[in-house]
GUMAR-432368 format. One record per residue (C-alpha): x, z, y; residue in one letter. Coordinates in Angstrom, 3 decimals. Example, Ala and Ser with C-alpha at 12.3 -4.5 7.8 and 13.67 -1.06 7.14 Angstrom:
2
12.300:7.800:-4.500:a $
13.670:7.140:-1.060:s $
***
This chain:
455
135.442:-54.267:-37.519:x $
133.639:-52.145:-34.769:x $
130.733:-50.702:-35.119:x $
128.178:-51.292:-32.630:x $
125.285:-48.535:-31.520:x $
122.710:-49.837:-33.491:x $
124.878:-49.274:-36.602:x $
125.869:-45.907:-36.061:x $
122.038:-44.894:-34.793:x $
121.353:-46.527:-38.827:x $
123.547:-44.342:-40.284:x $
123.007:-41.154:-38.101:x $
119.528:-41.609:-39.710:x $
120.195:-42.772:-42.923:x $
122.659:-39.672:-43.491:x $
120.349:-36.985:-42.550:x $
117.323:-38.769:-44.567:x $
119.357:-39.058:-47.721:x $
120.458:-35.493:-47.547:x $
116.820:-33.923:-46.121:x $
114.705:-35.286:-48.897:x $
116.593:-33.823:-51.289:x $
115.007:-29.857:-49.755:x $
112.071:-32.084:-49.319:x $
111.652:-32.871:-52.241:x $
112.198:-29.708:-53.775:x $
109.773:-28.345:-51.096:x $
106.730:-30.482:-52.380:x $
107.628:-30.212:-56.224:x $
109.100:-26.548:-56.749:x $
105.840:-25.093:-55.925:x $
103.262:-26.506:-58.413:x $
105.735:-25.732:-61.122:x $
105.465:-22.085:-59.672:x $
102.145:-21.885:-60.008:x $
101.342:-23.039:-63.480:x $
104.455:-21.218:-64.478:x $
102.617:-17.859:-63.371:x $
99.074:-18.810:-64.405:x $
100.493:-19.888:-68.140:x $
102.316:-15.762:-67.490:x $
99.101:-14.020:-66.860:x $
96.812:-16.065:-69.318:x $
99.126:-15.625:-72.223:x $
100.850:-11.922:-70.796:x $
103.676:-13.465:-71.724:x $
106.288:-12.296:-69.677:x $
108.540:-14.860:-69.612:x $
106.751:-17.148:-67.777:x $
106.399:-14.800:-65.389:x $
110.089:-14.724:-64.775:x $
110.229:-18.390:-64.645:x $
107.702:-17.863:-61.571:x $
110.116:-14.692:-59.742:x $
113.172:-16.876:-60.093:x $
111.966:-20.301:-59.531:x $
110.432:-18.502:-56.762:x $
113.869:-16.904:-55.468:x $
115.922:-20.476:-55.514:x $
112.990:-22.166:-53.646:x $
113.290:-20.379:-50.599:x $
116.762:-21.104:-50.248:x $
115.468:-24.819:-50.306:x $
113.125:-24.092:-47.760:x $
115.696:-22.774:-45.861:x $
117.666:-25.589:-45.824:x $
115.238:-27.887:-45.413:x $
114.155:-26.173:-42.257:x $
117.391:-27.313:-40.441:x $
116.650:-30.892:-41.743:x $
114.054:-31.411:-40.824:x $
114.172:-30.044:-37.118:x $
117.501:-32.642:-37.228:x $
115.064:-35.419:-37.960:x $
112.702:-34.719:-35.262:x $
115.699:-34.467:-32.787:x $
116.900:-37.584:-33.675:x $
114.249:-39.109:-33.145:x $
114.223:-38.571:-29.600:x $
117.893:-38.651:-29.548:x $
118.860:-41.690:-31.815:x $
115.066:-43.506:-31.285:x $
114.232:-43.072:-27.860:x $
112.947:-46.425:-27.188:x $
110.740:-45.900:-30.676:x $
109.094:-42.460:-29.314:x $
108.450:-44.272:-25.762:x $
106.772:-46.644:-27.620:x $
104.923:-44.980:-30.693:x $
105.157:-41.067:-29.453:x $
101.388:-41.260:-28.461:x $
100.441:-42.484:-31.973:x $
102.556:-40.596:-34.613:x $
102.473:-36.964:-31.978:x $
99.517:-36.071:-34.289:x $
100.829:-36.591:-37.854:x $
104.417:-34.837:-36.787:x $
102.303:-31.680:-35.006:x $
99.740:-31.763:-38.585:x $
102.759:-31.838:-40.548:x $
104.794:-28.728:-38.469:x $
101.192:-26.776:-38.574:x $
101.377:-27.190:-42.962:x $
104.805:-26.007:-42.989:x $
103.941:-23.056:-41.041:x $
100.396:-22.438:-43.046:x $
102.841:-23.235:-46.469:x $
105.546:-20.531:-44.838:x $
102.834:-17.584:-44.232:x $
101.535:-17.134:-47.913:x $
105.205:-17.934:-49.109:x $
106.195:-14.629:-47.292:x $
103.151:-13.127:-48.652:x $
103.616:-14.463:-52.098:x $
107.374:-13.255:-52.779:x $
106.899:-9.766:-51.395:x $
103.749:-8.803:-53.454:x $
105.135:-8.803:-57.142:x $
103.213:-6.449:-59.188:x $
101.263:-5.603:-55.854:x $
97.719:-5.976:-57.319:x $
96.019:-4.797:-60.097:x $
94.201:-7.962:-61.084:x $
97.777:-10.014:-61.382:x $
95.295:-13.527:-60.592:x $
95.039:-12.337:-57.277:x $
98.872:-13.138:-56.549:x $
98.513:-16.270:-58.625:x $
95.842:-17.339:-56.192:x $
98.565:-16.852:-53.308:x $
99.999:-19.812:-55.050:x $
97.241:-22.312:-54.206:x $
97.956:-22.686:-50.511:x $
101.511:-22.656:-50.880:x $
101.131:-26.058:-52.586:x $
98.193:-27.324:-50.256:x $
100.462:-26.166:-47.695:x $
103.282:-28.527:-49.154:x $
101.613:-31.434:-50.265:x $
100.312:-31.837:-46.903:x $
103.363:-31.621:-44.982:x $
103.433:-34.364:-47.456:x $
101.072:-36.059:-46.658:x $
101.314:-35.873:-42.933:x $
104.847:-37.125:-42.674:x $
103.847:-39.970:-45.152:x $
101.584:-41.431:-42.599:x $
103.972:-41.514:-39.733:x $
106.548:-43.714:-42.622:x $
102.891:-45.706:-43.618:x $
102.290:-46.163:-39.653:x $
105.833:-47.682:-39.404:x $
105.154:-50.198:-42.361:x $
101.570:-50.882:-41.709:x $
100.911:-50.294:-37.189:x $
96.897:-50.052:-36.064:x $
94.701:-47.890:-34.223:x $
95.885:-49.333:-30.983:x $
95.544:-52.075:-28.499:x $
98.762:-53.852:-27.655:x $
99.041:-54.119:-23.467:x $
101.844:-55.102:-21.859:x $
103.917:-54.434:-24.607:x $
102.776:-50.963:-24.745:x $
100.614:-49.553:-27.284:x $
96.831:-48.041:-25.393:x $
93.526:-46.872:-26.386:x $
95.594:-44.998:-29.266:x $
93.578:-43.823:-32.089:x $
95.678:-41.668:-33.688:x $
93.607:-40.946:-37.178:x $
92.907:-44.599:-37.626:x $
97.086:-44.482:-37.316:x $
97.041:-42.236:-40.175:x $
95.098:-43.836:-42.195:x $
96.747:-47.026:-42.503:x $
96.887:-49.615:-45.155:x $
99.713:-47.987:-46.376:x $
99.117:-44.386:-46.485:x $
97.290:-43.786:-50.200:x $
100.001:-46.019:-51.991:x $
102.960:-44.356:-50.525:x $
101.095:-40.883:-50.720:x $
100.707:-41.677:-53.836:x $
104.141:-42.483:-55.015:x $
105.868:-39.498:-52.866:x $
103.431:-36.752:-54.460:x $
103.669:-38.251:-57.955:x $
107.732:-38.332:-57.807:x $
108.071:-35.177:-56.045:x $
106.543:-33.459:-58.609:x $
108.258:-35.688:-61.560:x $
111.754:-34.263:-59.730:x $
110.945:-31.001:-59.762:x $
109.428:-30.614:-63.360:x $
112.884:-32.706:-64.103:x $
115.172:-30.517:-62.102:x $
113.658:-27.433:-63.731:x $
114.036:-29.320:-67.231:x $
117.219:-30.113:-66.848:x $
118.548:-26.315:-65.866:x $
117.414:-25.112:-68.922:x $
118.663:-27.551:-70.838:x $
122.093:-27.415:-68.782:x $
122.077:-23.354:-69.527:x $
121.329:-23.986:-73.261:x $
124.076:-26.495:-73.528:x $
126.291:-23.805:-72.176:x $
125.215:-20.285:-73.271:x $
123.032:-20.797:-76.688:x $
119.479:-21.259:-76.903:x $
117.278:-17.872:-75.349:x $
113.324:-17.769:-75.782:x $
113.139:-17.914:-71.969:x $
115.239:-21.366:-71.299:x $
113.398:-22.625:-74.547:x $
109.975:-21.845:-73.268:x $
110.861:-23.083:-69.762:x $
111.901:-26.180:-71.080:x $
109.375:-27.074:-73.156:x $
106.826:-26.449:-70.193:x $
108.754:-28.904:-68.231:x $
109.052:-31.456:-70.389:x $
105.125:-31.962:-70.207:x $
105.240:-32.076:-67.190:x $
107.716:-34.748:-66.886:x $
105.805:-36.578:-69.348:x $
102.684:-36.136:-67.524:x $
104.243:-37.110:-63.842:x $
106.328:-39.670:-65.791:x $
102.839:-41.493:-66.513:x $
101.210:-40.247:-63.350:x $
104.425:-41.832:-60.901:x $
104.347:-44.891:-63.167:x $
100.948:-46.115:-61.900:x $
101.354:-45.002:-58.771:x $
104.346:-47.417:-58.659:x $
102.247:-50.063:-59.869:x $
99.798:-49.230:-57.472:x $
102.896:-50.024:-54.449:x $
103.657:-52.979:-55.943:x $
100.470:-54.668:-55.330:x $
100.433:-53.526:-52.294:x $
103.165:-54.862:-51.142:x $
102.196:-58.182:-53.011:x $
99.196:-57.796:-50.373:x $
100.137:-56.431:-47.576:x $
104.255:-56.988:-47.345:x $
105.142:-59.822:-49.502:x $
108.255:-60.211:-47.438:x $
109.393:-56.970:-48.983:x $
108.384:-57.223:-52.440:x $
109.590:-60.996:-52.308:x $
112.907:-59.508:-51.064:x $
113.003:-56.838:-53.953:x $
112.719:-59.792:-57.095:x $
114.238:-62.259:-55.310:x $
111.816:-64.267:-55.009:x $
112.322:-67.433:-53.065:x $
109.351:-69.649:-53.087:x $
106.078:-69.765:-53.398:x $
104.755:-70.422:-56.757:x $
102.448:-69.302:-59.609:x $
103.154:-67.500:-62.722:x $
106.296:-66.097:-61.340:x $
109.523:-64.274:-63.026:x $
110.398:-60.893:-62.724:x $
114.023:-60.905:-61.952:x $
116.157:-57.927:-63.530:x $
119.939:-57.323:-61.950:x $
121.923:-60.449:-61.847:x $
123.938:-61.271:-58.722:x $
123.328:-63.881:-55.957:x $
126.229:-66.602:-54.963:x $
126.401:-68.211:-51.406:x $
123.333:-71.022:-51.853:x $
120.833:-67.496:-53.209:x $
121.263:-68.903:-56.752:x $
120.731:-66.089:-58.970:x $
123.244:-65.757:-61.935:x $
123.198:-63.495:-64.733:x $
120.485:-61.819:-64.439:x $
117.054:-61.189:-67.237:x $
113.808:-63.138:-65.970:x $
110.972:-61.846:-67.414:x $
108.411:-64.990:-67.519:x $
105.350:-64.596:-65.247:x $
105.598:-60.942:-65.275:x $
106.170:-60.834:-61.291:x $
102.673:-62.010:-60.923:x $
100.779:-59.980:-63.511:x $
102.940:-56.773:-61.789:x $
101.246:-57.521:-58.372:x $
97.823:-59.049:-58.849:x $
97.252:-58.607:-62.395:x $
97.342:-62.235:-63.767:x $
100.146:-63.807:-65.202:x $
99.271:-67.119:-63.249:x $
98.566:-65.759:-59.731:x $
100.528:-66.930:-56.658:x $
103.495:-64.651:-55.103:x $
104.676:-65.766:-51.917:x $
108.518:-66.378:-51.697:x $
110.826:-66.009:-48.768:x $
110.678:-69.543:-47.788:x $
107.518:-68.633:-45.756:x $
109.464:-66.299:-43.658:x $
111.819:-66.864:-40.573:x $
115.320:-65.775:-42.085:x $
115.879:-63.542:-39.144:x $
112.838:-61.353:-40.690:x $
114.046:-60.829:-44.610:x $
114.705:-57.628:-45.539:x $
118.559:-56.929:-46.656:x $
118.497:-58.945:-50.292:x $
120.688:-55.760:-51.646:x $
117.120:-53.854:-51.963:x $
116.816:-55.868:-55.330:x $
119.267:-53.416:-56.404:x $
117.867:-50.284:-55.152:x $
114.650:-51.685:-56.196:x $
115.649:-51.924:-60.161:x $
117.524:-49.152:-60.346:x $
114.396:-46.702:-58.739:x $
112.483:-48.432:-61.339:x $
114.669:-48.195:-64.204:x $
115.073:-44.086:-63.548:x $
111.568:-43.913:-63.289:x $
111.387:-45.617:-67.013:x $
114.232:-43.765:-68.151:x $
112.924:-40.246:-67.625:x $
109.411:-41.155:-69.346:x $
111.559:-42.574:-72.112:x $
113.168:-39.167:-73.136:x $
110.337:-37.202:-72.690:x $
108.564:-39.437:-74.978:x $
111.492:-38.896:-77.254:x $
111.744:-35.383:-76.886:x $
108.035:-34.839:-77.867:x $
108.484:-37.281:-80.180:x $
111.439:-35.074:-82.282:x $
108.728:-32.063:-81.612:x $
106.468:-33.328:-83.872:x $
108.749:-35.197:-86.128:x $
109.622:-31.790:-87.808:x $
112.853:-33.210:-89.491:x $
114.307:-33.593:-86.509:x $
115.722:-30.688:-83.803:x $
114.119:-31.710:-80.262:x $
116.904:-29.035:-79.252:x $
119.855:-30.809:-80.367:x $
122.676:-31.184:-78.343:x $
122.702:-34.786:-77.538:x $
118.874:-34.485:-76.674:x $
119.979:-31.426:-74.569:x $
122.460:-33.810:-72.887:x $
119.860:-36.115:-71.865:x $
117.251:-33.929:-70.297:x $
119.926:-32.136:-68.468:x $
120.989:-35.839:-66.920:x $
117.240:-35.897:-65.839:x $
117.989:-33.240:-62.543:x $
120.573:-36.269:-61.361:x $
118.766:-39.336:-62.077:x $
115.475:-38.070:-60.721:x $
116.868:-37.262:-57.333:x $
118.996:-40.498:-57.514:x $
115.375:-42.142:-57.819:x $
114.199:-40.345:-55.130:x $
116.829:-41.384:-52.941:x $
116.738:-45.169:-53.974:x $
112.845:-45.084:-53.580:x $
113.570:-43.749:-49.869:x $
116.206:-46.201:-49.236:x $
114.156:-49.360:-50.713:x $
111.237:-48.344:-48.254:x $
113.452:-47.819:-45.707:x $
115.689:-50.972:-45.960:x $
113.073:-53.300:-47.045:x $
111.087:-52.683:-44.219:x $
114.057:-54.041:-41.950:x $
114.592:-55.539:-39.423:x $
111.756:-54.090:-38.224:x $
110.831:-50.167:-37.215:x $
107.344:-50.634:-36.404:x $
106.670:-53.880:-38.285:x $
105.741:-57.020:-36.412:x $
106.052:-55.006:-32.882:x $
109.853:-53.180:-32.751:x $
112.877:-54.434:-34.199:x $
115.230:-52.059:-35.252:x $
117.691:-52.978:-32.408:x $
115.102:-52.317:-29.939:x $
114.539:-48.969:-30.861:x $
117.972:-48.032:-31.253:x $
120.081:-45.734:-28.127:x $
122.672:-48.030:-26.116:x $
124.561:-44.152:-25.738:x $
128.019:-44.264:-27.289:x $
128.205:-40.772:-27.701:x $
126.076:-41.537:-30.627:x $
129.782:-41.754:-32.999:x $
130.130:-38.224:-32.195:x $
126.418:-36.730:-33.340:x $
127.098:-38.737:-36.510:x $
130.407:-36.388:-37.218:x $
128.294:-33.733:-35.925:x $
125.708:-34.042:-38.175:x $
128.135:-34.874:-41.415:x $
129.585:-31.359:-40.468:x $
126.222:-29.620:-40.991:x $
125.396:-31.164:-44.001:x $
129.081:-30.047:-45.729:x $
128.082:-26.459:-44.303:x $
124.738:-26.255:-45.440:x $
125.217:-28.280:-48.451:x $
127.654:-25.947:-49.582:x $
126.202:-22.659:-48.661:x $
123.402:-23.829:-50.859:x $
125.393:-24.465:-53.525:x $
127.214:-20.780:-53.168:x $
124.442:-19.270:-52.630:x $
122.273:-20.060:-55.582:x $
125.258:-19.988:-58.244:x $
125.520:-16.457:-57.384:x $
121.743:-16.012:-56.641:x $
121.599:-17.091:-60.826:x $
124.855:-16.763:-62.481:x $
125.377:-13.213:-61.589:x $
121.661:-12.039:-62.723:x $
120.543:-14.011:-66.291:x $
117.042:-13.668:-67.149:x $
117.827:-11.911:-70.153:x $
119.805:-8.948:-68.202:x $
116.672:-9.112:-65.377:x $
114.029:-9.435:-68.020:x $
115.402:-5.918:-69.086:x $
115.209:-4.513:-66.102:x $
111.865:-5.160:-64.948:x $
110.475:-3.984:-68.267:x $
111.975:-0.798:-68.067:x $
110.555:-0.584:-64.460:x $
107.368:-1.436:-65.442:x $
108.400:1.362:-67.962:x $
108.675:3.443:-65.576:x $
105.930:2.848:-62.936:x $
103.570:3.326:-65.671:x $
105.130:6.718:-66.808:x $
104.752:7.677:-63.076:x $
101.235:6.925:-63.092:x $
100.344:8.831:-65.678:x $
101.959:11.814:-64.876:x $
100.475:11.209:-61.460:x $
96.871:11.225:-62.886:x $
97.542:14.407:-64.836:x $
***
């Protein structure tokens, strides 16, 4: 079957997405853990921690690196692949995308500053404190490109003339209905990734080279803060969901399957639809729908039936939809159990099958991510800007758009593997035992120099 322009501007898009918010996000999450890896370093001198910060430190800019070339893809796409969505919207969502480049560069400068002033200072809290605009810097870019996606779902500060949007105020843009919900829920699962990506490393190297003081102390460390981000993305997920019961009940309607209006309604788990949208096989939870987006087990959720058909979201997003929730409940599960073997002092919170678990953490939190991104992406369909641009609208009419899609798969194999290469030799060939070693016997040294220099 061919495939017309619309679909191949859909999956330019969706390609580079899926593959950029991996970097990005790395590039939110990566750098909290940095910082309370260091502070934990100077407050206890414990050295190890310190290491955690240099080499955490070391991978992350290769993430930055590659998230660079993402996201300039993104923002040529969109004039590229989008052009009638930038004619339309440009003059609302210029500021957000020219906030968000401005916190990347403010993020960049102390980054720079940051890795090249190890053991620069005598008070060592002085480099920690490089660390606090490095995460500012992040979670704004954050925050910035959040409220172009919130604009998209939730369109205002504008008057609507002649099918043109006028008298554009872009901070009332910003600050959409939208924007502290999916803030919210980006922040709170950027950081869960990141604590679970560092997690699951340690528990990957301990699987395969024996259990070391540093991967021991590094894991512990991030299994709190999976635990605590675990809790933290949890509500903030709860928090979405009554939005959408609010503001897009189309979407969330779409998500549990939900078609018709009633009270105390079922939340739907899996299953599979037939031909007449009869659901089969799936787990209804009684009246838990309704509790999940207002709070009360009798409230009303609007169904489907009060849209046109032409305006549901894909039903598939039920699956994308359980499955972001599901890894979401998963990970807090196994932190839960690994503190719970922690305490329980009969039984070995570093046993292998434990060990396997936390180490399939790094997977299933990006695999959230990218379902989470996906649901909000696909749910929102068909529209772009909602009740104003259809997707097909928006879309270029340019055939030539097959070829940027091969194009742009051929980048990401590059740079996806170049990553990959990079940082297995970036970490395999140097363990933190052999460069623990090393910088204590230049520390060793430096402080030998000194002395004899003060003599």
């Amino acid at each position: 079957m061919a495939i017309d322009t619309v679909m191949w501007s859909k999956l330019v898009t969706g390609m580079t997405l899926a593959f950029h918010v991996i970097f990005a996000t790395l590039g939110v999450g990566v750098p909290l853990m940095i910082a309370i890896a260091e502070f934990i370093g100077i407050r206890k001198k414990d050295p190890h921690y310190t290491l955690m910060a240099k080499r955490w430190t070391r991978g992350f800019i290769i993430s930055v690196a590659v998230g660079v070339v993402t996201g300039t893809a993104i923002s040529l796409q969109l004039a590229l692949v989008w052009p009638n969505f930038m004619k339309m919207a440009g003059n609302v969502i210029a500021l957000p995308l020219f906030l968000e480049v401005f916190a990347f560069f403010f993020e960049a400068i102390f980054l720079g500053i940051y890795l090249y002033t190890w053991d620069r200072f005598k008070n060592p809290y002085i480099h920690w404190l490089l660390t606090i605009p490095i995460v500012i810097g992040a979670c704004m870019s954050a925050v910035f490109i959040t409220t172009v996606n919130g604009f998209m779902n939730q369109p205002g500060g504008f008057v609507m003339e002649a099918g043109q949007f006028t008298a554009v105020d872009p901070v009332q843009a910003m600050m959409n209905t939208a924007t502290f919900s999916k803030v919210f829920h980006v922040l709170s699962s950027a950081y869960l990734t990141g604590a679970a990506l560092l997690a699951g490393i340690a528990a990957f190297t301990m699987l395969r080279k024996g259990v070391s003081a540093y991967h021991k102390k590094a894991l512990n460390l991030m299994m709190v803060l999976v635990l605590m981000f675990g809790l933290l993305n949890t509500l903030a997920g709860d928090v979405s969901a009554k939005f959408l019961a609010e503001h897009q009940p189309e979407k969330l309607a779409a998500a549990e399957w939900h078609f018709e209006t009633e009270k105390g309604a079922d939340l739907i788990l899996m299953g599979w639809l037939n031909a007449q949208h009869e659901i089969i096989g799936a787990l209804h939870l009684p009246k838990l729908l309704s509790f999940l987006a207002f709070g009360d087990f009798n409230a009303e959720v609007i169904g489907l039936e009060e849209f046109p058909k032409d305006e549901w979201p894909p039903l598939l997003v039920h699956y994308l939809f359980d499955l972001m929730a599901g890894i979401g409940f998963a990970l807090l599960v196994i932190a839960l159990i690994y503190f719970l073997f922690v305490f329980w002092k009969k039984r070995n919170e570093l046993n292998k099958w434990m060990l396997r678990l936390i180490a399939l953490c790094a997977p299933l939190a990006f695999l959230g991510v990218e379902l989470g991104w996906f649901y909000a992406e696909i749910g929102r369909q068909p529209w772009i800007i909602r009740g104003y641009m259809r997707v097909e609208e928006a879309a270029t009419t340019s055939p030539s758009i097959r070829i940027l899609f091969f194009v742009f798969l051929l980048l990401y194999i590059v740079l996806g593997t170049m990553c990959v290469v990079v940082l297995r030799r970036l970490f395999n060939n140097n363990p933190p035992e052999v460069e623990m070693e090393n910088w204590m016997k230049e520390k060793r040294n430096q402080s030998i120099e000194k002395g004899e220099s003060t003599r």
